[in-house]
N, C-alpha and C positions, 0 to 999 in steps of 0.2 A: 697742725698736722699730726700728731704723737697723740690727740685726745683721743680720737677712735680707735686706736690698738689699744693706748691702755686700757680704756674703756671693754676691748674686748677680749684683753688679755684679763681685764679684773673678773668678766664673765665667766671667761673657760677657767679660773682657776678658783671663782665660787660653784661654779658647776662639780666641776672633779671634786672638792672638797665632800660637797654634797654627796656624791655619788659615793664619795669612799665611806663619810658615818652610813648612808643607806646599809651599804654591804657589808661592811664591817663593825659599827658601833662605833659612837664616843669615843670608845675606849683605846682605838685602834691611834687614832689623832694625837692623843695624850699622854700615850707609852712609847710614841716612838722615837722619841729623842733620846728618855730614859734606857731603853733597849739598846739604843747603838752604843751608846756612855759603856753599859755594862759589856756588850761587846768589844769596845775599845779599851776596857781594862782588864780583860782579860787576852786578848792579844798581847797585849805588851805585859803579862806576866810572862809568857811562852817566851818572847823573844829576848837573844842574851844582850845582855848589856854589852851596850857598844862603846870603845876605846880609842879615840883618833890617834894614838901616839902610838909610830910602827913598832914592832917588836925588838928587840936589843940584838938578836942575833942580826936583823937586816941592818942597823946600824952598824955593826963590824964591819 
């Protein structure tokens, strides 16, 4: 029962694939992991470093 969806899910997501080098190139495929890596390292330059241990004065 699951062969015909895979099957047609392997379709629609050779299709889209297809469709994205058409319109965008190769290249588009290939950078895009690298891209978000580089995105996600520079987010987490910006944000400050985080602390779980409350501050001394709420300890008082």
């Amino acid at each position: 029962m699951n062969t015909p969806n895979s099957n047609d899910d392997l379709d629609f997501e050779t299709m889209m694939q297809d469709k994205i080098r058409d319109n965008f190139g190769e290249a588009a495929a290939d950078t895009s992991d690298r891209a978000s890596d580089e995105r996600l390292k520079e987010m987490n330059k910006k944000l400050p470093s985080w602390n779980l241990e409350p501050p001394l004065k709420f300890l008082k």
